[in-house]
N, C-alpha and C positions, 0 to 999 in steps of 0.2 A: 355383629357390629354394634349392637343397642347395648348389649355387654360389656364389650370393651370401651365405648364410650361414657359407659354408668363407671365404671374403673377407674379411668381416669381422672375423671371428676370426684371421687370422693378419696382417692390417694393421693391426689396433686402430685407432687416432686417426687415422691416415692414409686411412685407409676413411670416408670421408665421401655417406649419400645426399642426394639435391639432392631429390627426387620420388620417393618408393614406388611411389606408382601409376601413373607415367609410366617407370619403372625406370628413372632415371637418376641415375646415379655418379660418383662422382670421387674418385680415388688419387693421392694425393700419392707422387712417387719422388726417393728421394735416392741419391748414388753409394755412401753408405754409411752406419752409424748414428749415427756423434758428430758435429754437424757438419756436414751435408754440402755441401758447395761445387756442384757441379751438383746443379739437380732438377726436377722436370718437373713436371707435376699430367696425367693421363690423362682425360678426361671421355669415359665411354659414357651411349649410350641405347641397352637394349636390345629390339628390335624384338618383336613378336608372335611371328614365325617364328622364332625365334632361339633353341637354337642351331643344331635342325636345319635351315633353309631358308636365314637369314637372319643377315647378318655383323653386328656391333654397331656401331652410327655412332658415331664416336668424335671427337674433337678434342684437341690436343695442346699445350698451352699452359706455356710458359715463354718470357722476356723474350729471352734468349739464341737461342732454338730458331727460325732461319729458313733460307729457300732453300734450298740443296743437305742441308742440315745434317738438317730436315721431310723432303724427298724422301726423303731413306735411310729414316730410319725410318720414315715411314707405309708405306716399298716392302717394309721385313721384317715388320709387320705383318701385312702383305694377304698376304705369304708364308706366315707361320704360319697364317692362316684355311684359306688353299688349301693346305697341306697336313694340317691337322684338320679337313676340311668336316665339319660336323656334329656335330661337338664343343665342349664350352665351351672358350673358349681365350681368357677376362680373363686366367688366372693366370698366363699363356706369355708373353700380352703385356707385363705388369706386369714380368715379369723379364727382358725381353727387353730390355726398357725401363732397367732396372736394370743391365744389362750394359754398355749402351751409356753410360750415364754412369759406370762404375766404372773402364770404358775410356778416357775424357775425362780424369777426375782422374789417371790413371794414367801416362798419355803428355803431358801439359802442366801445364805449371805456372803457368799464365795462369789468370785470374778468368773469369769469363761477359763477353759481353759485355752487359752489360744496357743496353736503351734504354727509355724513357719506358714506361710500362704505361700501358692502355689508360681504369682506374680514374684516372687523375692528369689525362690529357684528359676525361673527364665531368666532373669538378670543375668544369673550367674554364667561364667562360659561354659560354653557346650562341651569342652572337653573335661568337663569335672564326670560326665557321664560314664566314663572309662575313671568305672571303680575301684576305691582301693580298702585296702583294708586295716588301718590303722585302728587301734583301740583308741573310743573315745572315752573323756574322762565320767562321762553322765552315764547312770545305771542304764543297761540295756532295756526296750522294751518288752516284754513278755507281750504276745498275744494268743498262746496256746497256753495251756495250762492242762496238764495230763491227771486223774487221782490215780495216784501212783504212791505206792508207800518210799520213804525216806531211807528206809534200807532197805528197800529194794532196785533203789535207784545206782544205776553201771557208769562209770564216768564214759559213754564211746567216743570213738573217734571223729571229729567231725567231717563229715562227707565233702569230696570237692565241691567246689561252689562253682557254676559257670553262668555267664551273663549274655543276653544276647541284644543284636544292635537295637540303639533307641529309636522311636518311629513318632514323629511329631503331627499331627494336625490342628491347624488353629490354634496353634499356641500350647494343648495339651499333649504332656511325652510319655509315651506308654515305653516300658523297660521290661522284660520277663529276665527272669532267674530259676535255674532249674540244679538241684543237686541230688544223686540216688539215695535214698532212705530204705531201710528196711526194718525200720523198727517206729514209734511215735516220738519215743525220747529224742534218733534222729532229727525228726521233722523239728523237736523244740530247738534243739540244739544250732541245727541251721535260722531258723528265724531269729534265732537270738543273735549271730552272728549277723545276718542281715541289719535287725538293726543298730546295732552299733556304726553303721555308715549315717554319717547324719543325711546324705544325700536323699537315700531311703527312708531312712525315719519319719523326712517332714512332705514325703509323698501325702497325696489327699486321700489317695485309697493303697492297700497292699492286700491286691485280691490275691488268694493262695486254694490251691488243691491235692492231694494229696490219694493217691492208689498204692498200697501194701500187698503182695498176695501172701497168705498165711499156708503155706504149703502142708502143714499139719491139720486144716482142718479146710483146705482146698477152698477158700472164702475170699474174699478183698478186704482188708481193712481201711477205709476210705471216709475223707472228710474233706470242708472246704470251708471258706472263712469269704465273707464280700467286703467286710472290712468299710461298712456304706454306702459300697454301689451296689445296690439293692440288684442281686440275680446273677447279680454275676459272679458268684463261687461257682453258686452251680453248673452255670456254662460252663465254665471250664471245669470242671468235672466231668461236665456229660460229654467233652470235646474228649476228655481224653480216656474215657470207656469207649465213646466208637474207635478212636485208633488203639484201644487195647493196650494201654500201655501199663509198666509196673514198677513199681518200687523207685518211684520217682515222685518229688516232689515238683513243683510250679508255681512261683510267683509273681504276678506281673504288677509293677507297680506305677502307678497314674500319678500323674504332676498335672495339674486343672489348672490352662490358663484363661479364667474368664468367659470363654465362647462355650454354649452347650453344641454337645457335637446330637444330642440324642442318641437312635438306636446304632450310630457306628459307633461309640467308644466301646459297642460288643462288640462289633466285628473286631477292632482293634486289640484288644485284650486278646480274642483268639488267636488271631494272627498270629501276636508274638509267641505268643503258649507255644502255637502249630511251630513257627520257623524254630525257636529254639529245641522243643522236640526233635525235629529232622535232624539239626546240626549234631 
């Protein structure tokens, strides 16, 4: 409580609670006061055991803020917890947080790069969710990339695609997408295909996993992308080692409306992995 009241007081307007009685928060971070060109918004929930037992579930939301860019900072995060076990440590966070965008403005002179927010896809009607597949005119995004020699490279065929129903909570809409692979090139091939749906494309995550079995050397070829939301390649990877599955690809893709769900947008992500597996 002495915490959160020190908080408050020294972020005024930017100190925003979402839920008293669910202790959940959210700080808006700019690089600096007039202005500021990068910024973040920090969202905790923090737990019963917290701060002595128990880390604060947090989520990290700005338009700009993905892949390696997420990695770093939610990995200095988890760094300050483990090095103040047992200590309140929003305040570390929030500056740390701060630092890292003072450091952005500081060394580049470039804008963010903002894409589609997650609120501009709810607007939209729900039946745009029943995809289609029309080329768009904007280059595809690449988010695999194989080293693979250039003449070695097989034009293949691209694998069916199939989509499974959308599942909303709180405003955020998980989607999976599943197509058989049996090679890597496949897997590039389908995500490229993916995203050319802009629907896709301006998702806030496109968590993906992928199991090969290489019959010639009796192995898996196997990999997974979290695309932001820290951990969750790998669940669905390790989801889809216990059901054993193969030569299939998996992607489920999150539209983030506003509300942190915490530890169910895992479960959710499974789910649809699981259901379109089945189907």
């Amino acid at each position: 409580i002495d915490e959160i009241e020190a908080l408050s007081s020294i972020y005024g307007e930017d100190w925003c609670v979402v839920d008293e009685d669910e202790k959940i928060y959210c700080i808006k971070i700019g690089d600096c006061l007039d202005q500021p060109k990068w910024t973040l918004c920090l969202q905790v929930i923090l737990p019963s055991g917290y701060p002595t037992a128990e880390p604060p579930i947090y989520q990290l939301n700005a338009p700009w803020l993905r892949g390696q860019d997420y990695t770093e900072l939610a990995n200095s995060l988890e760094e300050i917890y483990i090095q103040n076990l047992g200590e309140s440590i929003l305040y570390l966070w929030v500056e740390k947080i701060r630092e890292v965008l003072v450091e952005k403005a500081q060394s580049s002179n470039s804008e963010p790069d903002i894409k589609k927010t997650t609120e501009e896809v709810d607007e939209d009607n729900g039946d745009d969710f029943l995809l289609d597949y029309q080329p768009v005119q904007e280059d595809p995004v690449e988010i695999l990339n194989f080293i693979t020699s250039e003449s070695q490279e097989v034009d293949e065929e691209l694998p069916m695609i199939h989509h499974g129903s959308p599942l909303t909570d709180r405003r955020s809409t998980f989607q999976a997408h599943l197509a058989p692979v049996v090679t890597p090139r496949q897997v590039k091939r389908v995500l490229e295909k993916l995203y050319e749906n802009k629907k896709i494309a301006s998702a806030t995550h496109n968590i993906y996993a992928y199991r090969i079995y290489c019959e010639d050397k009796h192995t898996f070829l196997q990999d997974c992308e979290d695309d932001g939301e820290t951990a969750a390649g790998g669940r669905l990877l390790h989801l889809m080692q216990i059901l054993n599955v193969q030569n299939v690809l998996v992607v489920v893709s999150r539209w983030y409306g506003g509300i942190l769900l915490g530890p169910d947008r895992f479960k959710h992500i499974n789910n649809c992995a699981r259901n379109i597996l089945v189907e």
